[in-house]
C-alpha positions in Angstrom: 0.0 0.0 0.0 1.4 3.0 -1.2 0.7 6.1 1.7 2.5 9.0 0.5 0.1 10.5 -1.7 2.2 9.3 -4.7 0.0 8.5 -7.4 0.0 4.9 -6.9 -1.5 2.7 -7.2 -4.2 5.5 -8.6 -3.8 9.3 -8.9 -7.3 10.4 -8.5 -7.3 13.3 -5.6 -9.3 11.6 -3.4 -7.2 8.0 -3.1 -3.9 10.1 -2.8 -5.7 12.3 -0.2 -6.9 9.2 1.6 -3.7 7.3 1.5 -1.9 10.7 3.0 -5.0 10.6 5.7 -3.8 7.3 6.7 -0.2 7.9 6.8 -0.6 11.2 9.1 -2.8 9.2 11.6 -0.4 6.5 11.7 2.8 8.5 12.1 0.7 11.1 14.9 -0.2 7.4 17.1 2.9 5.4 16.1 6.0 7.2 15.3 7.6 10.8 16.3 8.4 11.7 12.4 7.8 10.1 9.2 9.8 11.0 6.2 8.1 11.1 2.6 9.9 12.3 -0.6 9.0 15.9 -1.6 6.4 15.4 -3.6 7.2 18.3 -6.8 10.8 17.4 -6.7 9.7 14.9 -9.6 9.3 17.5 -11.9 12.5 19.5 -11.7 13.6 16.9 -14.2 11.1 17.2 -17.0 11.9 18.6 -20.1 8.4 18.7 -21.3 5.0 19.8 -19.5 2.0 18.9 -21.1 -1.7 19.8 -19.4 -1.8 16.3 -17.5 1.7 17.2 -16.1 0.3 20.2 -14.7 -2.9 18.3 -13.9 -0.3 16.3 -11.4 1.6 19.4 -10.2 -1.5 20.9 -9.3 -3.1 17.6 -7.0 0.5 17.3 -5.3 0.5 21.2 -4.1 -3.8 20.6 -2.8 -2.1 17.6 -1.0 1.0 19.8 0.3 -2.1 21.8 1.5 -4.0 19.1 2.7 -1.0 17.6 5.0 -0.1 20.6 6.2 -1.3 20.5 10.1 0.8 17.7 10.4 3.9 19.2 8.4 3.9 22.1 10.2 3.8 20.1 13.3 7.2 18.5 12.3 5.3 15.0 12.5 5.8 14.4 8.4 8.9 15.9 7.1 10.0 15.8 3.1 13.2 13.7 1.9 14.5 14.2 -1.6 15.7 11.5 -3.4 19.2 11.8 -5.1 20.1 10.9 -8.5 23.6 10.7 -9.8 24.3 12.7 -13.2 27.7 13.7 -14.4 28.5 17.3 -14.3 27.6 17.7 -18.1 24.2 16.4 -17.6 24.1 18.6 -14.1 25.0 21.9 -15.7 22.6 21.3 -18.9 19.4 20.7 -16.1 20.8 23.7 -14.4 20.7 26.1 -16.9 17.0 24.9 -18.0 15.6 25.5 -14.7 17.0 29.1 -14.4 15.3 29.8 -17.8 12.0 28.1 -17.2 
């Protein structure tokens, strides 16, 4: 069972919204923080946004919102995940990002 909001194993709003409703009450009875991968750093490396990209960036920022309480609370906290690239590849997402 997936209970980070991601979008599986469906990306409908109200699943992902569940499955973070389920992961906040278990880390506020059972744990003192969970850690969940930021959930927009998934698009940092896109090249291409079409309208069911946004579609996504749009549901994971309502469920930023929607876990918020618990966020600010310190009980959730964000990870990133890292991914190796060599400094070519590096400095070519680099410069994208600062002209998006």
């Amino acid at each position: 069972m997936e209970l980070s909001g991601a979008p599986v194993p469906c990306a409908a709003f109200a699943c992902r919204a569940r499955n973070l409703d389920e992961l906040s009450r278990f880390s506020v009875l059972f744990s003192d923080e969970t850690i969940i991968e930021f959930p927009l750093m998934k698009y940092i490396y896109d090249d291409h946004y079409d309208e069911y990209t946004v579609e996504d960036i749009i549901c994971d920022i309502q469920l930023l919102y929607y876990i918020r309480p618990v966020v600010e609370a310190s009980i959730i906290k964000f990870g990133v995940k890292t991914m190796d690239i060599c400094i070519d590849c590096f400095e070519n997402k680099a410069s994208k990002i600062e002209n998006f």
